[in-house]
C-alpha positions in Angstrom: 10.5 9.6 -29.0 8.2 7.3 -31.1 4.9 8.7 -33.3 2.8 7.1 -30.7 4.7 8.7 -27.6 4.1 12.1 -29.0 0.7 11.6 -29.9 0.0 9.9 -26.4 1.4 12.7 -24.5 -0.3 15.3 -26.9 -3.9 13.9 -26.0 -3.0 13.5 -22.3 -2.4 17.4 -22.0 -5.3 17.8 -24.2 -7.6 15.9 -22.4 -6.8 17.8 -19.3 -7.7 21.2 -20.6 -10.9 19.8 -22.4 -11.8 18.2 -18.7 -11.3 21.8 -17.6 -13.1 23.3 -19.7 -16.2 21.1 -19.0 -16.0 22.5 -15.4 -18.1 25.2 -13.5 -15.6 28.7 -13.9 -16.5 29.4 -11.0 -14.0 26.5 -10.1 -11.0 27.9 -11.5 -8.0 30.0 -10.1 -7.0 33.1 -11.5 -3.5 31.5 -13.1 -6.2 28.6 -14.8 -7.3 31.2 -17.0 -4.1 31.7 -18.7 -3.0 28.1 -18.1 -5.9 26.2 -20.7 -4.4 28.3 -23.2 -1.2 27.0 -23.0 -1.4 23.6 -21.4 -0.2 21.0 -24.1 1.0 23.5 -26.8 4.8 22.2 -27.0 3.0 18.5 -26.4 0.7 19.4 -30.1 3.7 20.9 -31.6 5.0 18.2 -33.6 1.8 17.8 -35.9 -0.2 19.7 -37.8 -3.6 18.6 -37.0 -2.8 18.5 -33.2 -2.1 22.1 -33.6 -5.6 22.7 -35.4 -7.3 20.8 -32.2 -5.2 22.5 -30.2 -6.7 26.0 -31.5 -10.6 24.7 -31.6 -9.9 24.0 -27.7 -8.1 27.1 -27.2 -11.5 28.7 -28.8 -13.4 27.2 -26.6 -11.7 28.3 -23.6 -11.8 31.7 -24.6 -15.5 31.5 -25.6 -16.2 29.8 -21.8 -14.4 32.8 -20.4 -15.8 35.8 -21.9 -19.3 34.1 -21.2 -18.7 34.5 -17.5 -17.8 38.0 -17.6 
């Protein structure tokens, strides 16, 4: 798979848990929670700095959820 494959793919899966995260909570299904953290981590695994944005999103999703508890 080319550079540009991987790094489409990686910001598609990315993009989807970013959207997510922009959502009420109160939208989201109990398996959701544990999904944003994972969504897109084998897409980011092949660079570095996709991992880092990875993380900053994961960060945010975990700050989002322990603000609705």
């Amino acid at each position: 798979m080319s550079t540009e494959a991987k790094i489409y793919k990686a910001l598609d899966k990315l993009e989807a848990v970013i959207q997510h995260n922009e959502a009420d909570i109160a939208t989201w299904i109990p398996l959701e929670y544990d999904l944003q953290l994972s969504y897109g981590t084998e897409q980011v695994a092949f660079s570095d700095y996709f991992i880092k944005l990875k993380e900053e999103i994961n960060r945010c999703t975990r700050q989002k959820i322990m603000q609705s508890e």
